[in-house]
C-alpha positions, 0 to 999 in steps of 0.5 A, spaced: 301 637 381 298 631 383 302 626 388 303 622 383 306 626 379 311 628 385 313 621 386 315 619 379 317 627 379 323 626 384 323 618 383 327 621 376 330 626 379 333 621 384 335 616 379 338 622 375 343 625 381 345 617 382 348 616 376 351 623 377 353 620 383 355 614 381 359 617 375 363 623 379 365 617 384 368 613 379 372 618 376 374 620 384 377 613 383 380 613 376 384 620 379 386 617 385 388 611 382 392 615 376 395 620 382 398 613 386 401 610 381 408 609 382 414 612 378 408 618 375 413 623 375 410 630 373 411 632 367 414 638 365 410 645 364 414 649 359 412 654 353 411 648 348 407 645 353 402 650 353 403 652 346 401 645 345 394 646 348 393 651 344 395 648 338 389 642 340 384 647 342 385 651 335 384 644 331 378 642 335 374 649 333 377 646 325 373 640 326 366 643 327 363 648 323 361 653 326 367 652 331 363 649 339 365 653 345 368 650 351 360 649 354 357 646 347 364 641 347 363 640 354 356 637 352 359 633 347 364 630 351 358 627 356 354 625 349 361 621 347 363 618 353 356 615 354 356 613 348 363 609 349 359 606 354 353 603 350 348 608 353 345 615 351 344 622 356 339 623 360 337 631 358 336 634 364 342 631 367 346 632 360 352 638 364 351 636 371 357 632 371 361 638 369 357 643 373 354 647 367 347 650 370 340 645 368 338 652 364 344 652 360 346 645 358 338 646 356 340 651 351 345 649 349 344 642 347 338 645 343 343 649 339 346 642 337 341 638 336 339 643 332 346 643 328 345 635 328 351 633 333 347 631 338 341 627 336 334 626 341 330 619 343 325 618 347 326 613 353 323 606 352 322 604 359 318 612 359 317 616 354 316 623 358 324 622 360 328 625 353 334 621 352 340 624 348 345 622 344 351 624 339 350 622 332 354 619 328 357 624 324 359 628 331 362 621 333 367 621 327 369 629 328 370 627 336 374 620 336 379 623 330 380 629 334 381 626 340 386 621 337 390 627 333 390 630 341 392 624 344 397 624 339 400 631 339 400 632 347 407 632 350 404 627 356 403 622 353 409 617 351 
């Protein structure tokens, strides 16, 4: 590998650990501010609690045919979040904020292209740099499914 190609290899490398960095200490920040909150009381854990879970993570498998598992959502939900955020996954660092291996989020998120709920992009400010996406029609499926969640779940009043 020429020197150049090194430089510009950790360049990206760095650039994608900042973002990496950037997002888990925001998220630092947002759960230590939500934990400091004053009068959270903690909610309750009972059965119906617990059965409500379930329930939600049953409905998340009916709103994708073939149901994703707990990785291929992971994905998505990282895919979504940045499209809330005006902006599009780099590949190789798609799962690294959930602690998914590169091999893995690798694989994985070839199985969704695949089936049309993640979409691929080269990066305009470089093309050998794949960007990732989540379509439309995935989108649409994630939002319903969140706001049924949201709507359903025994924690939020």
């Amino acid at each position: 590998m020429a020197k150049r190609e090194k430089r510009d290899l950790g360049a990206r490398r760095a650039h994608t650990l900042g973002e990496v960095s950037r997002e888990l200490q925001r998220v630092n920040r947002s759960l230590r501010r939500l934990a400091a909150a004053p009068g959270r009381a903690r909610p309750e854990i009972s059965g119906a609690s617990v059965g409500a879970i379930i329930a939600v993570r049953r409905m998340r498998d009916a709103c994708f045919d073939p149901p994703v598992g707990d990785l291929a959502w992971t994905l998505l939900l990282e895919a979504y979040a940045a499209r809330l955020d005006g902006r599009r996954s780099v590949m190789t660092s798609l799962g690294a904020t959930a602690g998914v291996a590169r091999s893995t989020a690798h694989r994985w998120t070839a199985w969704l292209l695949d089936r049309g709920l993640l979409t691929r992009h080269a990066d305009p400010k470089d093309e050998r740099i794949v960007l990732i996406g989540v379509s439309a029609d995935a989108a649409a499926r994630i939002r319903a499914y969140l706001a049924e969640a949201l709507a359903r779940s025994p924690w939020v009043p």
